[in-house]
C-alpha positions in Angstrom: -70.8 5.4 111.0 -69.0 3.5 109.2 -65.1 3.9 108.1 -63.9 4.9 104.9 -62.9 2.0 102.5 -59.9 4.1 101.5 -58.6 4.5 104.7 -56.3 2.2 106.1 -56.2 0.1 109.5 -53.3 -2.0 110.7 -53.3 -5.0 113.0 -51.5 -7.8 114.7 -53.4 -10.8 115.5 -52.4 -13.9 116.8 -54.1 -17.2 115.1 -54.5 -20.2 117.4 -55.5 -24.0 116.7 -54.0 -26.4 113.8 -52.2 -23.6 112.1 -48.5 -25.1 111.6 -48.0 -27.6 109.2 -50.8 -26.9 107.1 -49.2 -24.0 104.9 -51.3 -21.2 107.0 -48.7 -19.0 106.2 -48.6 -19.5 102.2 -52.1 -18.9 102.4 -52.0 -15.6 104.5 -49.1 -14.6 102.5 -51.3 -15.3 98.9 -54.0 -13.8 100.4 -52.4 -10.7 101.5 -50.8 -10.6 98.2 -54.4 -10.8 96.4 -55.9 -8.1 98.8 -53.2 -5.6 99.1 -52.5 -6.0 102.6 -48.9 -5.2 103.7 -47.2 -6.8 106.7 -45.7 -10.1 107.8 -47.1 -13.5 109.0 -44.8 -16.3 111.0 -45.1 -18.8 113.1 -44.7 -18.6 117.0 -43.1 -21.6 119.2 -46.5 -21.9 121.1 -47.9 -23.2 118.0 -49.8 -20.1 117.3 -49.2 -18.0 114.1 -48.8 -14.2 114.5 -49.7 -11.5 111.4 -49.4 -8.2 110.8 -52.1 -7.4 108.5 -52.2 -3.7 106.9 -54.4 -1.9 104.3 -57.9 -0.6 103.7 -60.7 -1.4 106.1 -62.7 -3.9 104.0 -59.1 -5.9 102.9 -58.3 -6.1 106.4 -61.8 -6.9 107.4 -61.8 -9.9 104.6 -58.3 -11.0 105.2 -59.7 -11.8 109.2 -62.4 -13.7 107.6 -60.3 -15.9 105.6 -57.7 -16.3 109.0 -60.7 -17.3 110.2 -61.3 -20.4 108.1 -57.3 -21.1 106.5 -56.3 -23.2 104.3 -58.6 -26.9 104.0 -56.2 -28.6 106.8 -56.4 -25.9 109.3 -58.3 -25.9 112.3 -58.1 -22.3 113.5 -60.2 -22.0 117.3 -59.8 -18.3 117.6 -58.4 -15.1 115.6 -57.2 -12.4 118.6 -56.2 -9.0 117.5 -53.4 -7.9 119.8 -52.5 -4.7 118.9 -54.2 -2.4 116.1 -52.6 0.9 115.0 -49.3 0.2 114.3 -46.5 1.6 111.7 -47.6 0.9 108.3 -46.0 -1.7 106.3 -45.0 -1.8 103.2 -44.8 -5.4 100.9 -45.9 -8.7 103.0 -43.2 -11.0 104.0 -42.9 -14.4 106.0 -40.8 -14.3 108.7 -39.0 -16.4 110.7 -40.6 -18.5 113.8 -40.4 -16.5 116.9 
């Protein structure tokens, strides 16, 4: 059975491999922005980059795809969800490195 494309699923994944300093979070952030996804993305001081990505089942489910390949100097070796179910956000923001 599969879920309803106008209900929503939230998640927070963590994005490992060549992800800083290859605008990975621009191009969450624009692709969030192009999908309707709510949330934030940021970088983490173990060189991993961490997103909160919420919205409708097939935007989140295409939004892990393209976290999956990034932007054309990324190297990404794993996407990890790491919670799912969380508060809802609203807007997408980049935030500070944690």
């Amino acid at each position: 059975m599969s879920a309803s494309p106008t209900k929503r699923r939230t998640v927070r994944v963590h994005i490992e491999g060549r992800v800083q300093g290859v605008g990975f979070r621009y191009f969450v952030e624009r692709a969030a922005t192009e999908l309707g996804i709510a949330g934030f993305v940021r970088n983490r001081r173990d060189g991993a980059v961490e997103a909160l990505l919420s919205g409708s089942f097939a935007a989140v489910d295409v939004m892990l795809e393209r976290c999956r390949g990034g932007p054309s100097a990324a190297r990404v070796t794993a996407v990890t969800i790491i919670a799912e179910g969380e508060d809802e956000p609203t807007g997408f923001v980049v935030l500070p490195t944690i």
